[in-house]
C-alpha positions in Angstrom: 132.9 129.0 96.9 129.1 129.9 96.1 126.5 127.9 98.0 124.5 125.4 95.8 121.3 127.2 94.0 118.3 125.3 95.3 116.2 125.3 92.1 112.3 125.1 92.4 110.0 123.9 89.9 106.3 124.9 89.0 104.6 122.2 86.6 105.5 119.0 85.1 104.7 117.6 81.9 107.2 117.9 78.7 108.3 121.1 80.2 108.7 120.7 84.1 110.6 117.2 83.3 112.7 118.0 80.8 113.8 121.2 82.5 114.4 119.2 85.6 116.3 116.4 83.6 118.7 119.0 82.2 119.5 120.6 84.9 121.0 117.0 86.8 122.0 115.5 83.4 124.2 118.6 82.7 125.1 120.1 86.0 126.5 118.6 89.3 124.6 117.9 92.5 127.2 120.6 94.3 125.9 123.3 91.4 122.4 122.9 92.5 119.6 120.5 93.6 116.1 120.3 92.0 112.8 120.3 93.3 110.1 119.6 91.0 106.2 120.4 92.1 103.4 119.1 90.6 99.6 118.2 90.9 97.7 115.1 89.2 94.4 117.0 89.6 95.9 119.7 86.6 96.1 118.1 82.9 98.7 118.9 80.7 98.3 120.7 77.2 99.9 119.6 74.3 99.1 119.8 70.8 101.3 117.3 69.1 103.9 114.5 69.6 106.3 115.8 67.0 109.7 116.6 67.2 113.1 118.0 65.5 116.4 116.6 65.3 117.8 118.7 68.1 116.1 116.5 70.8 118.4 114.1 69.8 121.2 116.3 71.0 119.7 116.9 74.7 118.8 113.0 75.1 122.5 112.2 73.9 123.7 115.4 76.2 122.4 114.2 79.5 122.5 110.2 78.9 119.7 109.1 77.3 119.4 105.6 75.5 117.7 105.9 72.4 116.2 102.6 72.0 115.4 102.3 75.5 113.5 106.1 75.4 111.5 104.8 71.5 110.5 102.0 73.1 109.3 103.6 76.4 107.4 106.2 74.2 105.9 104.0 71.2 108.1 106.2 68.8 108.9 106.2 65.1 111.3 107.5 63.4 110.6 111.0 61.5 112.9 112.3 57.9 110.6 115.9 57.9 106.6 117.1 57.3 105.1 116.7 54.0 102.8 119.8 53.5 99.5 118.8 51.6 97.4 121.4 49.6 99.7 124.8 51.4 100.4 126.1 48.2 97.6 125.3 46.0 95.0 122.8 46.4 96.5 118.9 45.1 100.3 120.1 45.5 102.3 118.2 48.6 105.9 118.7 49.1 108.3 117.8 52.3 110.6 119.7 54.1 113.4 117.5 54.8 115.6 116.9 57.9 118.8 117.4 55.7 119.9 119.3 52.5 119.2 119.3 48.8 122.5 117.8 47.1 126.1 119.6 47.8 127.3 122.5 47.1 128.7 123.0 43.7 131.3 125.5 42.1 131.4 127.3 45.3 127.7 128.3 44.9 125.0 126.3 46.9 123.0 123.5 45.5 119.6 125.4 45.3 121.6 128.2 43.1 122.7 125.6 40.7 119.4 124.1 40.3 117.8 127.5 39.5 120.3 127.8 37.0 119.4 124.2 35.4 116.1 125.2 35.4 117.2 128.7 33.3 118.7 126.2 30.4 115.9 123.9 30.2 116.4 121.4 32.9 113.3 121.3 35.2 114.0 119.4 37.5 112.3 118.0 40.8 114.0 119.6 43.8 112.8 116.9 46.0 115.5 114.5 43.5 118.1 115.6 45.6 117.5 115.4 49.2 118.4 111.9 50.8 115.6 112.5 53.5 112.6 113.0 51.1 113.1 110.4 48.5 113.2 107.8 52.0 110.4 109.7 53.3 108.3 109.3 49.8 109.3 105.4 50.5 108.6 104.7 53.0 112.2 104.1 54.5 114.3 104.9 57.1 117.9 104.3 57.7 120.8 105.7 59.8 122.5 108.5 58.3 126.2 107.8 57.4 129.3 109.3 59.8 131.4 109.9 56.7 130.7 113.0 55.5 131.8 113.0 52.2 128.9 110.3 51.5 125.7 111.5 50.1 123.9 109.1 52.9 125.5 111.7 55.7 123.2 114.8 54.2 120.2 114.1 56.4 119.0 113.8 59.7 116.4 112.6 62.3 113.6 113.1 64.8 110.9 111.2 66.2 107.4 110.9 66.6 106.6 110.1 69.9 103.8 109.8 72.9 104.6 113.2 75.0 102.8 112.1 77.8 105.3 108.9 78.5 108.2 111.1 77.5 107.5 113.3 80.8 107.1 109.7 82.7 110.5 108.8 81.4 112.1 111.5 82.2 110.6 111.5 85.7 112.1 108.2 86.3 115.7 109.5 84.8 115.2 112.8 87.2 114.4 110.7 90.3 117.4 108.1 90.1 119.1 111.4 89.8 118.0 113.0 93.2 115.2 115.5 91.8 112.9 115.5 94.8 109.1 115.8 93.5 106.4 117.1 95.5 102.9 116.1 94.7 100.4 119.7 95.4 98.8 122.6 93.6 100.6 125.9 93.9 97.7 128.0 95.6 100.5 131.3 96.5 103.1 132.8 95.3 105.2 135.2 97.8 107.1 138.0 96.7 110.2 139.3 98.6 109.0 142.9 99.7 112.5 144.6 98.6 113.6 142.7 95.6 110.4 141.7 94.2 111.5 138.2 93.4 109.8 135.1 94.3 110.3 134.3 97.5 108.2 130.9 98.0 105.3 129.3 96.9 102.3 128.0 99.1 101.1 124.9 98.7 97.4 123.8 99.2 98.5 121.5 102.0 100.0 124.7 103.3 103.2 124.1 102.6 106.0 126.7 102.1 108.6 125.5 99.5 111.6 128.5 99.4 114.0 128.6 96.6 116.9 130.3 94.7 115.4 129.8 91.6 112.0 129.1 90.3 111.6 127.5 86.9 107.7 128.8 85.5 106.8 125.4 83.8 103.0 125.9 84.9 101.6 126.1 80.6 99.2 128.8 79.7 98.3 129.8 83.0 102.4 131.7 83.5 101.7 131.3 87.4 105.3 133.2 88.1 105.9 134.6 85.6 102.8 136.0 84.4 100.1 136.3 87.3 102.8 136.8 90.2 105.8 138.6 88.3 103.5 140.6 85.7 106.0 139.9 82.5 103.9 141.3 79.7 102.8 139.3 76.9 103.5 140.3 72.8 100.4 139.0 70.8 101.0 137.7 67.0 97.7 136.6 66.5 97.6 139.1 63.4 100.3 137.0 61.7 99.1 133.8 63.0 95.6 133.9 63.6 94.5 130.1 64.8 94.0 129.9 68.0 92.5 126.9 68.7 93.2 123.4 68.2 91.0 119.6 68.3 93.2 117.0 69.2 91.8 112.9 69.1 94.2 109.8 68.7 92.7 106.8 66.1 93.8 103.2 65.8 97.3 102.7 63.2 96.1 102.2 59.8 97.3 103.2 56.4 101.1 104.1 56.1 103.6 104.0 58.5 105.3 107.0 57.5 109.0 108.3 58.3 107.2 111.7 58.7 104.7 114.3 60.2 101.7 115.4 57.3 99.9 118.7 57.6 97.4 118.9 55.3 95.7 122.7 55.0 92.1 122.7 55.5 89.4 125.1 55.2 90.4 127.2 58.3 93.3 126.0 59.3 95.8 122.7 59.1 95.4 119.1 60.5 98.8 117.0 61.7 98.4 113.5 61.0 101.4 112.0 63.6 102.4 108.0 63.3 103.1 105.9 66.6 103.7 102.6 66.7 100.8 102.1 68.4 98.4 104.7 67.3 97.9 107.6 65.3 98.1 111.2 66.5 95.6 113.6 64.9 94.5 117.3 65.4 93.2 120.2 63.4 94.6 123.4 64.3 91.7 126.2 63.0 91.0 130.1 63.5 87.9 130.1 65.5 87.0 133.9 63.7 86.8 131.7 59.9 85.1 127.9 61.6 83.2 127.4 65.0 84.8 124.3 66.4 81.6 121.9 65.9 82.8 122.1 61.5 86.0 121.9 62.9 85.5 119.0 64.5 83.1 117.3 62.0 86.2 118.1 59.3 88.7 116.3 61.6 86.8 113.4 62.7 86.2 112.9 58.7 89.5 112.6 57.7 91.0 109.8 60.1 93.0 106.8 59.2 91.6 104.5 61.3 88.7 104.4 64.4 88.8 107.2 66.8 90.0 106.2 70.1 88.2 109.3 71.8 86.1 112.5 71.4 88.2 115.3 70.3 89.8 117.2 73.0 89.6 121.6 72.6 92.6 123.4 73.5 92.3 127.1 73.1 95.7 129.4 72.7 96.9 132.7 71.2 100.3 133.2 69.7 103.0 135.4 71.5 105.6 135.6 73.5 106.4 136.9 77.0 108.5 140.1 76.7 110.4 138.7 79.6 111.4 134.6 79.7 113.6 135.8 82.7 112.8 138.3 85.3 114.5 138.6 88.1 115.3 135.1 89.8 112.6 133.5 87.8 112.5 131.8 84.4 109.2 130.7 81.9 110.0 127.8 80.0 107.7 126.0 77.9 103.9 127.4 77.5 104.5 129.9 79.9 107.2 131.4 78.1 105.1 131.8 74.6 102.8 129.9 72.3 103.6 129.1 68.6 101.8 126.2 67.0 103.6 123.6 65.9 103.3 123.5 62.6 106.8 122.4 62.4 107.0 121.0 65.3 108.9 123.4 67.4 107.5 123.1 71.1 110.1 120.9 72.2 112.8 122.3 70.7 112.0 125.8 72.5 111.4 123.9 75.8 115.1 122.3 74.7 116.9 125.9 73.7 115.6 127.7 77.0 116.9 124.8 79.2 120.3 124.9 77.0 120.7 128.3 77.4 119.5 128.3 81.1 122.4 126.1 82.0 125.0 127.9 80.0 123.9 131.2 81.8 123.4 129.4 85.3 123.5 132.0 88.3 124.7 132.0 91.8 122.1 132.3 94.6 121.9 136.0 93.6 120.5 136.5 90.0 122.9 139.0 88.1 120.9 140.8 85.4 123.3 140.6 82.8 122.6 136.8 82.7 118.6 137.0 82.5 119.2 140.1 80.1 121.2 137.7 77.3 118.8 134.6 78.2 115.9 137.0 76.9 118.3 138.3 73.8 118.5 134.4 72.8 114.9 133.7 73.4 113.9 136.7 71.5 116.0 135.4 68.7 114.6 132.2 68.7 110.7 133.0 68.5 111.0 135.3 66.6 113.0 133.4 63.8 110.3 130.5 64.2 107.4 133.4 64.0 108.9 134.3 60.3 109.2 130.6 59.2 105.3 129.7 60.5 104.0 132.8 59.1 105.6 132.2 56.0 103.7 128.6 55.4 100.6 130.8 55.6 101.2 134.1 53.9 102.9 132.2 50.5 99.9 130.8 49.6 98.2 130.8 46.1 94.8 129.4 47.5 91.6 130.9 46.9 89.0 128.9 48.0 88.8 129.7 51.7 88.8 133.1 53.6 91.5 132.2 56.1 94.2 131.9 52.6 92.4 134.9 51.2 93.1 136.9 54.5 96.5 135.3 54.8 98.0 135.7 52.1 96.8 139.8 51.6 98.3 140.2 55.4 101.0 143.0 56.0 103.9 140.6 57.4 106.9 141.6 59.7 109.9 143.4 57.9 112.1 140.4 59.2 110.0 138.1 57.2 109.5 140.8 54.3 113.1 140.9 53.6 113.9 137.6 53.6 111.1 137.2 50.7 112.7 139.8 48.8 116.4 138.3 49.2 115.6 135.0 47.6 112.6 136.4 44.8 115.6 138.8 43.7 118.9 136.3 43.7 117.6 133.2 45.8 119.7 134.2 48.3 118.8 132.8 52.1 121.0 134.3 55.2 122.6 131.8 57.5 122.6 132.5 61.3 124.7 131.4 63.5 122.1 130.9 66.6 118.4 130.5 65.8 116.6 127.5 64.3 115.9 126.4 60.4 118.8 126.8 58.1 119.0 127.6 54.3 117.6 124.1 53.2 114.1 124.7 55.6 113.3 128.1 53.9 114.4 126.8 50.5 111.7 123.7 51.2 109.1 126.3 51.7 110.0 128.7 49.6 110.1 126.3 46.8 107.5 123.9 47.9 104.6 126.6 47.9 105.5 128.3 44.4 107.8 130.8 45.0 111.0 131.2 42.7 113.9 133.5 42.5 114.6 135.8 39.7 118.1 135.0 39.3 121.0 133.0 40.8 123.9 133.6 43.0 126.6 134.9 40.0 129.1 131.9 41.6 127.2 129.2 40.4 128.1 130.7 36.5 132.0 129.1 37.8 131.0 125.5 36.9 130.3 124.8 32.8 126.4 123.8 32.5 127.1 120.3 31.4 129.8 120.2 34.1 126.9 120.9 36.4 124.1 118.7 34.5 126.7 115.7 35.0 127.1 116.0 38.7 123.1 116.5 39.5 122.4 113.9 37.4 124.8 111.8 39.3 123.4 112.8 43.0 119.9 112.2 42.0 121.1 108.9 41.0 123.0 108.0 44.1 120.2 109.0 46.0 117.7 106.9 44.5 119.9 103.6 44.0 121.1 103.8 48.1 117.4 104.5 49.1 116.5 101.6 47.2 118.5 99.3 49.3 117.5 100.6 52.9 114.9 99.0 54.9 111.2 99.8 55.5 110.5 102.0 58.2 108.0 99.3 59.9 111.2 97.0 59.4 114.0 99.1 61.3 111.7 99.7 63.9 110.3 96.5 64.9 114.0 95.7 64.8 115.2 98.7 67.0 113.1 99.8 69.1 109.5 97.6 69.4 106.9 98.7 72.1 107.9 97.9 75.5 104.2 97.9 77.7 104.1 101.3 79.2 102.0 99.9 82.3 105.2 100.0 84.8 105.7 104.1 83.6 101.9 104.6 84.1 102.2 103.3 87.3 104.6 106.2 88.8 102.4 109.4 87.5 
């Protein structure tokens, strides 16, 4: 029987916890035992308070209550991002948690709506997708189990405070026997022979030894990048902000089922509802605004008072060539940097722990395993890479060098040919592993003015009126069962109110 792999890990924060919480929520104490180190005198970075409906997945996978964790987090409830001014200046669409209508005829919805559209029938894709017409609402509501109900063709996230979501899951971790040691990592020891980490040093002098080291330590890649040398794959040329001003204001205005990014001069700002704040930020490439007009163009365009001066984070987009070398793997910041413009820094955090524990190793690291945990990583940024540039490069803006530059920019041949697919026939491809499906790109696609020369030929099974009829009747459905579901503000007062943070606050 293998021994248990003592697991050792660097940083805490969204990463460092949630890495630490699925590793005892998903595998036993006699698989392998977690030590977690971290320092109060080292902020954490983040950039937004966002998330996709996959979280809901890894807190239902390790045992998570989700009232309990939307109270302990002030979160809402969030249907998708309405994009504000991306395509041209006064256009907004949302890209819904969910799908556009049903498939019809054996073709997908999106090909029958093109085909509408072909025999004079214009209509708003936006009609048919459960998620935006609540989102546009104001609403929120659970989506239906039965399947064959319109009501079951959406999903969820939530807006939530990141910094009480690590407490939270500090508290689960702990009950759970994750030992945490308070220190700043000061060393890290190689083994001579293999070249894997042997221990890290402590500024108390501490040794702490492991099996495996988890790199959770952000930006600075303290394994994985200083110690262990894994190179670093910039994107900057696709996606060229690099820095971002971050500021919470008092709640005020609407209490929105979803994120809003609203393109700016040089860049985007995320306007994120709490239940008891507002999360703000403007996201900006420092080569097209200096940070002071930055700041000036954030501070302007609040809901309510700011609760603090702006905050600077500075990043680059990439990835590390490497997640896992040798008996050491980056997760979170330290792994790679894409800005979440759709909200996707969780959910990598997420797929790299999901992955980690499918591929969990012995004491002794086999290669094989760190070799496929990079394949699936790879596959994963660099699907999300395609998505983000495409917000930017489908532009028809021309007001603003950054749009200009943008939209003239050579993009990757991944991203190339998916354009081509759906300009020629509308056709989308659907992975099996990697995130955002058909109805993301079709949102986007859509949303910021692009349109597809033809159909797929399937759609041609159903008669046009035959087809008329049954959009008419989802659009219907849609709007008459969104009509009767509650106000957000409603649900969650009744849910999942505020529970005073003070108790959390007082374990960090």
């Amino acid at each position: 029987m293998s021994r248990r792999v003592e697991v050792v890990i660097v940083g805490g924060g969204t990463a460092g916890w949630m890495a630490a919480a699925g590793l005892v929520g998903l595998l036993t104490p006699e698989i392998c035992s977690v030590r977690l180190i971290e320092s109060d005198e080292i902020g954490t970075v983040g950039v937004g308070e966002a998330t996709l409906p996959q979280m809901r997945q890894f807190n239902d996978a390790i045992g998570i209550i989700e009232t309990d964790m939307m109270r302990r987090t002030h979160a809402t409830f969030k249907l998708g991002i309405e994009f504000v001014d991306w395509g041209t200046l006064e256009a907004s669409y949302i890209h819904p948690f969910g799908a556009h209508g049903r498939p019809l005829g054996g073709a997908a919805f999106h090909h029958q709506w093109l085909r509408a559209a072909k025999h004079g029938h214009a209509y708003d894709l936006e009609d048919f997708s459960y998620a935006v017409a609540a989102a546009r609402n104001g609403r929120f509501d659970f989506p239906s189990a039965d399947h064959q109900q319109i009501s079951s063709t959406y999903d969820y996230a939530y807006h939530l405070d990141a910094s009480l979501y690590a407490r939270y899951l500090r508290t689960f971790c702990e009950s759970r026997g994750v030992r945490r040691t308070e220190g700043r990592v000061v060393e890290v020891n190689l083994h001579p022979e293999s070249g894997d980490v042997a221990s890290v040093q402590l500024a108390s002098g501490e040794l702490v030894a492991g099996d495996l080291f988890l790199d959770c330590s952000g930006f600075r890649a303290l394994l994985i990048g200083e110690a262990l040398a894994s190179g670093w794959e910039d994107w900057s040329k696709w996606l060229p902000c690099d820095r971002a001003l971050a500021v919470p204001c008092d709640r005020a205005g609407e209490f929105t089922p979803f994120t809003r990014s609203t393109a700016r001069e040089a860049g985007w700002q995320w306007r994120i509802p709490l239940q008891h704040r507002t999360g703000n930020g403007y996201v900006f490439a420092s080569s097209f605004i200096d940070a002071d007009r930055a700041a000036e163009a954030l501070m302007a365009n609040l809901d309510g008072a700011a609760q603090a001066e702006p905050r600077l984070l500075r990043f680059s987009a990439g990835r590390r060539l490497r997640s896992w070398q040798g008996n050491c793997v980056a997760i979170g910041l330290a792994s790679g940097f894409l800005e979440p413009l759709e909200s996707t820094s969780i959910y990598l955090i997420q797929v790299a722990i999901q992955s980690l524990v499918k591929l969990f190793p012995d004491r002794t690291v086999d290669p094989a395993l760190a070799d496929e945990f990079n394949r699936l990583m790879d596959v994963e940024y660099e699907r999300i890479r395609d998505f983000l540039i495409l917000h930017y490069h489908a532009n028809g803006r021309d007001d603003a060098e950054l749009w200009r530059y943008c939209r003239a920019m050579a993009v990757p041949d991944s991203l190339r040919a998916k354009i081509e697919l759906f300009t020629h026939r509308g056709h989308i491809p659907q992975y099996r592993t990697g995130l955002f499906s058909p109805p993301s790109w079709i949102s986007v696609f859509i949303g910021q003015g692009l349109r597809a020369e033809h159909y797929d030929r399937l759609a041609d099974n159903l008669p046009i009126e035959a087809v008329i009829g049954e959009m008419e009747e989802i659009r219907a459905s849609i709007a008459a069962r969104v009509a009767a579901m509650p106000a957000h503000a409603e649900l969650v007062e009744d849910y999942c109110p505020s529970a005073d943070p003070t108790p959390m606050q007082a374990l960090a």
